[in-house]
C-alpha positions in Angstrom: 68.2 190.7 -64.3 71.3 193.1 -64.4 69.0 195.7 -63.1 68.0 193.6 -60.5 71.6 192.7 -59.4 72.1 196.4 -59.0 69.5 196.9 -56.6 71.2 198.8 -53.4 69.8 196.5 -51.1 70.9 193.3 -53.5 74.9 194.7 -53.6 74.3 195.8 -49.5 73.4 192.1 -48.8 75.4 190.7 -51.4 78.8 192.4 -49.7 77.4 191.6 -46.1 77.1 187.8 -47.1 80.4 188.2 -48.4 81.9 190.3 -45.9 80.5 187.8 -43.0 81.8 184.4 -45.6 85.1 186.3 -44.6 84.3 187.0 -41.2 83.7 183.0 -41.0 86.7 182.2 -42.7 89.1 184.2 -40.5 87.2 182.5 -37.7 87.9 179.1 -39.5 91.2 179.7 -39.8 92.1 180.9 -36.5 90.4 178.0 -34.8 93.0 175.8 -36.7 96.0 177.6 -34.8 94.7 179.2 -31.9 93.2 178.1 -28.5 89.7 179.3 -27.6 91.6 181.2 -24.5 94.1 183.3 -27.3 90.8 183.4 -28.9 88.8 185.1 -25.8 91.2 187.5 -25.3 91.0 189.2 -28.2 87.1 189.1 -28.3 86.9 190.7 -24.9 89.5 193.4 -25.9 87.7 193.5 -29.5 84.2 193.9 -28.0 85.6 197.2 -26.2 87.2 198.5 -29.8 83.4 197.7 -31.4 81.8 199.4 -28.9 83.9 202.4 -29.5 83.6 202.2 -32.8 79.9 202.2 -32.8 80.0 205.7 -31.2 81.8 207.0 -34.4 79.1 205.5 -37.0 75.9 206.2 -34.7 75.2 209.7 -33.6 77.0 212.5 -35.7 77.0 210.1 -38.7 73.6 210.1 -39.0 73.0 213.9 -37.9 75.1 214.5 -41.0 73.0 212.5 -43.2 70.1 214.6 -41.7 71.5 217.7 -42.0 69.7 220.7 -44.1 72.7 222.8 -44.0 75.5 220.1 -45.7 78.1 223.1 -46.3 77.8 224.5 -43.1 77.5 221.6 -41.0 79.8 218.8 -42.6 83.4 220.3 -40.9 81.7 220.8 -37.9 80.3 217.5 -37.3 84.0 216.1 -38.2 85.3 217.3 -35.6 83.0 216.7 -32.8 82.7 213.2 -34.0 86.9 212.9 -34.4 86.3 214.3 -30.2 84.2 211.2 -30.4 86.7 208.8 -31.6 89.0 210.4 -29.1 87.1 210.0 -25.9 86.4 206.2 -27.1 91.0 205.2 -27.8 90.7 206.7 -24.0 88.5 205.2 -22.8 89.9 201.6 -24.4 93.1 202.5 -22.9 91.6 203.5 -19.2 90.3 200.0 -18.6 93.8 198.2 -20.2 95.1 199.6 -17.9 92.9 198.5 -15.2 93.3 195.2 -16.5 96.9 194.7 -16.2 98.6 197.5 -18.4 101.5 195.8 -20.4 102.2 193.4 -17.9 99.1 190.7 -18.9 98.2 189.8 -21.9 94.5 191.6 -21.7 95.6 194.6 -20.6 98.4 194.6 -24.0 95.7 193.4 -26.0 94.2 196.5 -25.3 96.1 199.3 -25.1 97.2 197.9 -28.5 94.1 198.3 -30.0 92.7 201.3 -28.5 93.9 204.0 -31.1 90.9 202.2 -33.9 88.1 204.4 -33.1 89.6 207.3 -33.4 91.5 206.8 -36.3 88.3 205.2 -38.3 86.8 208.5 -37.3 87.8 210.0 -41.5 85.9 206.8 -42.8 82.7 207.2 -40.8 82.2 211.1 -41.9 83.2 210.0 -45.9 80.5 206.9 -45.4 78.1 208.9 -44.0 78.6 211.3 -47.3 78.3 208.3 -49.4 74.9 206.8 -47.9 73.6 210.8 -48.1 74.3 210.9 -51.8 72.5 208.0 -52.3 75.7 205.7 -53.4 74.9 203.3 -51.0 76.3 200.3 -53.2 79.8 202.0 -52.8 79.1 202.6 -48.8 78.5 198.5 -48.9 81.3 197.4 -51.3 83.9 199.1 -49.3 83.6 197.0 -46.6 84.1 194.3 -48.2 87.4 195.4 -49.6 88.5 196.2 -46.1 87.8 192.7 -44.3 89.1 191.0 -47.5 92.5 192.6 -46.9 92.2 192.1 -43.2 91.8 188.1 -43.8 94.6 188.0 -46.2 96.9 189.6 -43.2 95.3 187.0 -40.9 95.8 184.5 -43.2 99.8 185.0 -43.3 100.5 185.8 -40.1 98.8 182.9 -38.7 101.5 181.1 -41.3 104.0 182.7 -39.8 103.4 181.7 -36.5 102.0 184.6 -35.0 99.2 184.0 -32.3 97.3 187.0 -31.2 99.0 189.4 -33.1 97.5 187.6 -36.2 93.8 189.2 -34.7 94.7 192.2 -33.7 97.4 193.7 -37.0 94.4 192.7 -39.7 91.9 195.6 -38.0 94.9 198.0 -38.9 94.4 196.7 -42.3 91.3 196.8 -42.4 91.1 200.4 -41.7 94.0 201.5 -43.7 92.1 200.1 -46.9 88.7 201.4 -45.6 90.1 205.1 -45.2 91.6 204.7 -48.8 88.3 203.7 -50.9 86.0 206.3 -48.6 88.5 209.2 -49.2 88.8 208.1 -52.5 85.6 208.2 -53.5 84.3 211.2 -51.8 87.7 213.3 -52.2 86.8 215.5 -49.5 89.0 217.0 -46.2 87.6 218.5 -43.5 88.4 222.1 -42.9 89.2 223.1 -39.3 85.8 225.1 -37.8 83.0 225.2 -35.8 79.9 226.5 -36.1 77.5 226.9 -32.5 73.6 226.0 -34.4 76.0 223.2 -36.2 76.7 221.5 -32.7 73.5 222.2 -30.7 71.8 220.6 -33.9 73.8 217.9 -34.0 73.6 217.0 -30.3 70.1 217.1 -31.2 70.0 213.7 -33.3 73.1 212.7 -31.7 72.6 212.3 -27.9 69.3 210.0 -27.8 71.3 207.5 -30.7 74.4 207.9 -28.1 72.4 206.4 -25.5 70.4 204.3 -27.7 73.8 203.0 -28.7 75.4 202.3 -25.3 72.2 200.2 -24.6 72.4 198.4 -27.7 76.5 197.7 -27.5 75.8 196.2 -24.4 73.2 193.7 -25.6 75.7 192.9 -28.3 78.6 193.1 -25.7 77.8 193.4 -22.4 77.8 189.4 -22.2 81.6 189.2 -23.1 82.6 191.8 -20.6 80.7 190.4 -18.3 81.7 186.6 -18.7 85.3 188.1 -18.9 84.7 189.2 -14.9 83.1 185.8 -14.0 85.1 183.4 -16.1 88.2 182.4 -18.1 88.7 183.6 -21.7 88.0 180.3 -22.9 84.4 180.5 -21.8 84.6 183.7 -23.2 86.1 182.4 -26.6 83.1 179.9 -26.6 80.5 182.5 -26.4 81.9 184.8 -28.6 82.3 181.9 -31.3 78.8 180.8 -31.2 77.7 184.3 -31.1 79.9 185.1 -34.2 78.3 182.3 -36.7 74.0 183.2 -34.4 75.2 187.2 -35.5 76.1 187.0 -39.0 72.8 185.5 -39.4 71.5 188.7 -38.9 74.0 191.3 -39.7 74.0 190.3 -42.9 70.5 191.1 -43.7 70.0 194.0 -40.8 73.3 196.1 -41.4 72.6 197.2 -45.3 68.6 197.2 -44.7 69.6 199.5 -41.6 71.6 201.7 -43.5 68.9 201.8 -46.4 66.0 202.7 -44.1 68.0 205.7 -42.6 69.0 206.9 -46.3 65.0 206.5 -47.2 63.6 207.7 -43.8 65.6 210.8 -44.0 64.6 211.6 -47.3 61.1 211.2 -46.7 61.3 213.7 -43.3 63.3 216.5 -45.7 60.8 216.2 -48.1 57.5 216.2 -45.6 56.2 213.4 -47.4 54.0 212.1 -43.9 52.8 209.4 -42.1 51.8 207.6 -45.1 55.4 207.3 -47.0 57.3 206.1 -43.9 54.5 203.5 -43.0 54.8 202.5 -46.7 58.7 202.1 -46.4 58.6 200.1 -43.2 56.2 197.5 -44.3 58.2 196.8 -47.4 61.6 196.8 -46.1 60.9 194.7 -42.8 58.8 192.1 -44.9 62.1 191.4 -47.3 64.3 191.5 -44.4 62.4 188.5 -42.5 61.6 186.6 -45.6 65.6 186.7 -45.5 66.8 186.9 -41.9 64.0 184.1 -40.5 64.5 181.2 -42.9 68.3 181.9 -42.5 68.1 181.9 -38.9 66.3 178.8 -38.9 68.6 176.9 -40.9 71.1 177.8 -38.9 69.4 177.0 -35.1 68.3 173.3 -37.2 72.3 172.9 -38.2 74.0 174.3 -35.3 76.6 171.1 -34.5 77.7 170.5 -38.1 77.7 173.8 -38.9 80.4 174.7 -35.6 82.7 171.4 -36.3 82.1 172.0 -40.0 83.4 175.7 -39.8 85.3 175.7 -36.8 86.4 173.0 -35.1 85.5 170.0 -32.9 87.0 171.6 -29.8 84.6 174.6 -30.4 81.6 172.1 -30.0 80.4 174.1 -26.9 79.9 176.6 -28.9 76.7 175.0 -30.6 74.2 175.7 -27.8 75.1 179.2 -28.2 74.6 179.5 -31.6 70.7 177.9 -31.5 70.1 180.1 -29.1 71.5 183.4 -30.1 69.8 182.9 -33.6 66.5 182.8 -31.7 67.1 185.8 -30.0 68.7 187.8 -33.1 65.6 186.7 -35.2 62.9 187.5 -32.3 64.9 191.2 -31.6 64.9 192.0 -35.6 61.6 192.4 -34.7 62.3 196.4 -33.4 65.5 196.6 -35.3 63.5 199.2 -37.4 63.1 201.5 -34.2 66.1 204.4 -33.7 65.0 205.6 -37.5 61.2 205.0 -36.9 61.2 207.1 -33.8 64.0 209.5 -34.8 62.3 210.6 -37.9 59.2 211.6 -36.1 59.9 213.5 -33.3 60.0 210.2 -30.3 63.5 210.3 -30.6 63.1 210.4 -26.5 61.1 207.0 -26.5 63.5 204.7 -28.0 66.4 205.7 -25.9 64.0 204.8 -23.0 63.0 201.0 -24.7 66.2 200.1 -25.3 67.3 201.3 -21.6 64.9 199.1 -20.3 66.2 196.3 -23.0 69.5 197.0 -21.0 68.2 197.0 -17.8 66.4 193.5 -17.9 69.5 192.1 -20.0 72.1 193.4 -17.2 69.8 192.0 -14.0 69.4 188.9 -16.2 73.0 188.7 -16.9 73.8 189.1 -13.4 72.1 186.4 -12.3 72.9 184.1 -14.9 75.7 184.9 -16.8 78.4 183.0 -14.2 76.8 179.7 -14.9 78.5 179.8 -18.3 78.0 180.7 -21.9 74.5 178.8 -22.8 72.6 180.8 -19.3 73.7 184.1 -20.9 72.5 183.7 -24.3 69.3 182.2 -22.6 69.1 186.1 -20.9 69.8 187.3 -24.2 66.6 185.4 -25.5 64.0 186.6 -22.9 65.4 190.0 -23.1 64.7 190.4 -26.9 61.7 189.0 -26.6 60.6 191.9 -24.5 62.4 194.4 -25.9 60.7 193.0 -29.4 57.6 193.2 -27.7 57.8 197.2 -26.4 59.6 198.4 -29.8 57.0 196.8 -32.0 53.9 198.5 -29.6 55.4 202.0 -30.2 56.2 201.4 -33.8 52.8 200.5 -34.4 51.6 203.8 -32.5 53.7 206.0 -34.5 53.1 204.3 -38.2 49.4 203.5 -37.2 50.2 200.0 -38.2 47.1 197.5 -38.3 46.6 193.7 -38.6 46.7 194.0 -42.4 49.8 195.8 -42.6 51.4 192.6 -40.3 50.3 189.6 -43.0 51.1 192.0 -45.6 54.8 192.5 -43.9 55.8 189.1 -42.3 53.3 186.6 -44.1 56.3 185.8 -47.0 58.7 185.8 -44.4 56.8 183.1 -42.5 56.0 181.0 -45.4 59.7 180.9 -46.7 60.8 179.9 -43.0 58.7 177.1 -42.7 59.6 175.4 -45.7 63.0 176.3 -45.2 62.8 174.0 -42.0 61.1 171.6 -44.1 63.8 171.0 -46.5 66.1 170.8 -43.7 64.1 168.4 -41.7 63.2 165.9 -44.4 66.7 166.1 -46.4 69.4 166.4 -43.2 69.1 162.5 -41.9 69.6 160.9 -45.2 71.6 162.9 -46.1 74.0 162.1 -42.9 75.1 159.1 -44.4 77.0 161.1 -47.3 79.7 162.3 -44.8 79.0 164.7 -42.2 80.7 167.5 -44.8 79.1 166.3 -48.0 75.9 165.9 -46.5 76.2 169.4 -45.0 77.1 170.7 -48.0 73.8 169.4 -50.4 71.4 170.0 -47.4 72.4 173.7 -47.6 72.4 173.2 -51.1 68.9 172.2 -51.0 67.7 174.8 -48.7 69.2 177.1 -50.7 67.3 176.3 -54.0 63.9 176.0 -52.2 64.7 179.8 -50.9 65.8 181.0 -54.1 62.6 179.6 -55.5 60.4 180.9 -53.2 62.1 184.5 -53.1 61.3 184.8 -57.1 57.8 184.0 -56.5 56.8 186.7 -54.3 59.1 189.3 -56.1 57.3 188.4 -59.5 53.8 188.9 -57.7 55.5 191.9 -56.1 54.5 191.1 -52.5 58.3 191.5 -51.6 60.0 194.3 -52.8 63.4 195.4 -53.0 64.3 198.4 -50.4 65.5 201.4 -52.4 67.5 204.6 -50.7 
């Protein structure tokens, strides 16, 4: 059992679940003291730092955990990401200035924030050293350090009567304390260099991820920005709310297995292992990620109101159409969620930049049309957009892996199983269950849920039809 608890991809979901309980609690908490339009400012400006941030950690990160040449390459690749970093505080300050500059609240909120990529730049190259070594239990546990600091701050400034300062100061924290434990434990410092085969390898992997990445922030993102044209910030604080409890659904599950697949696809392409291996490794690590992501996702779509006036607040009610169907679309995209290190790791690097542009392109027309008729008609565009994204990623997946019908009841069979009786529970426990309090009852349908997953999860891990991802 201890073994088992030390799994990488147990202590990488363990921390995510954690990480995310913190992420809700922060949430929680702010929604005692803050107004959804406080609220929406922040998300829009925060959406812009994530965005940002996601350039550091995709790109060079992983063309160092690629890299034949670590010695030669690893200095190199710090600084063209920390030029990375750079271009993205720019950037962020370009645009608060275009909104307002110090003299609105949105355009502070962002020049305030704007220096966070490029000074989590260090963490990103010691994490990417971390998952290369194969120490991807520290790469996860980290994290979870950092947002538990960064919820402590937001916990005593909102005390102290701060407002939107009480957002924004805890992602300071949080990357103090991440910079400290990834330096820490790789005790490393760049040297100052370049090498020319370093960069023109890098850009290799780098580029297609890069635009790969801007597709995918803007799935993620691109509905905040844009709602933050069309409408208040409190429609924006709605969306971004619902979409907070529909994406930690997900994240939790998809961020670790994401970072295990790259640590395990990489390996297999340095050591030529084929076809065979990384057809092997996809089956197993996309069955145990929807036997967890699809039965959670369901029990959050079935529990959506008591869930957001349980966790949040009443006021946030209009939130609760967002959140059913966000979790659709999150659990219908998870689908392709395997593609950048399918493609990347042979040779089609090319093809999956050109999926998810056309992901972005149908989720931007959609968007257009729909996303000024409030928050619900842009998570509906977010639904028929990851449908066919799902759709397209899957078809080339299958191409490259040679995937047949087998391989698809071998991989999402369990997962299917465990969802259905996960809405089971939930449908046959949550009306009597109503008349123990709205919180109690809550609380013991969860409960029950939870038992009936647990149960279920053993089973197939004894008969090893699931299996536990490895690096």
């Amino acid at each position: 059992m201890l073994k088992s608890l030390k799994e990488p991809y147990v202590v990488g979901v363990a921390s995510r679940i954690f990480g995310q309980v913190i992420s809700f609690v922060a949430v929680a908490i702010a929604s005692r003291y803050l107004e959804l339009e406080i609220f929406g400012t922040y998300a829009l400006a925060w959406a812009w730092v994530v965005i940002g941030n996601t350039f550091v950690f995709t790109g060079f990160y992983q063309a160092l955990l690629r890299s034949k040449n670590f010695e030669r390459d690893c200095d190199t690749i710090f600084w063209l990401n920390a030029g990375v970093g750079a271009a993205s505080a720019l950037a962020i300050v370009l645009f608060g200035f275009i909104a307002g500059g110090a003299d609105t609240v949105k355009g502070l909120t962002l020049l305030v924030m704007a220096p966070l990529p490029f000074l989590i730049t260090p963490q990103a190259w010691w994490e990417a050293q971390l998952v290369r070594a194969q120490r991807v239990r520290a790469a996860s546990l980290y994290v979870l350090a950092a947002e538990a600091s960064a919820l402590t701050a937001t916990i005593v400034m909102l005390q102290m009567g701060y407002q939107i300062a009480a957002l924004i100061v805890p992602r300071y924290v949080s990357v103090v304390v991440g910079l400290m434990f990834t330096g820490g434990l790789v005790r490393r410092l760049p040297r100052f260099g370049f090498h020319r085969d370093t960069t023109g390898d890098a850009a290799k992997t780098a580029v297609p991820l890069w635009g790969s990445s801007i597709v995918h922030n803007f799935q993620m993102y691109g509905t905040d920005i844009i709602l933050g044209a069309f409408a208040n910030p409190a429609m924006v604080g709605a969306y971004r709310g619902g979409a907070r409890i529909a994406i930690t659904a997900s994240d939790l599950v998809l961020q670790p297995l994401g970072i295990l697949t790259w640590s395990r696809f990489t390996r297999i392409e340095k050591d030529a292992d084929g076809i065979d291996a990384l057809r092997t490794a996809w089956i197993e690590n996309m069955a145990i990620a929807a036997a967890i992501l699809w039965p959670l996702s369901a029990t959050v779509a079935l529990l959506a109101e008591p869930l957001v006036v349980t966790v949040l607040d009443e006021t946030w009610l209009p939130a609760a159409g967002v959140v059913v169907i966000l979790t659709a679309s999150r659990a219908v995209v998870f689908l392709g969620g395997l593609l950048e290190p399918t493609l990347m790791t042979t040779g089609h690097g090319r093809t999956q930049f050109f999926i998810r542009l056309f992901g972005a392109g149908i989720l931007l027309l959609l968007l257009m049309i729909f996303a000024r008729h409030g928050a619900e008609p842009a998570a509906w565009a977010h639904l028929v957009s990851s449908v066919l994204v799902a759709t397209v990623a899957l078809w080339a997946m299958v191409r490259v892996l040679r995937l047949t019908f087998a391989d698809f009841l071998r991989t999402f069979a369990p997962g299917l199983v465990i969802t259905a009786a996960t809405a089971a529970v939930i449908l046959a426990t949550a009306t009597p269950l109503e008349a123990l309090g709205e919180v109690v009852g809550l609380v013991l349908c969860l409960a029950a849920v939870g038992l009936a997953w647990l149960a279920l999860m053993i089973l197939f891990l004894r008969r090893r039809t699931l299996v536990l991802p490895t690096p």
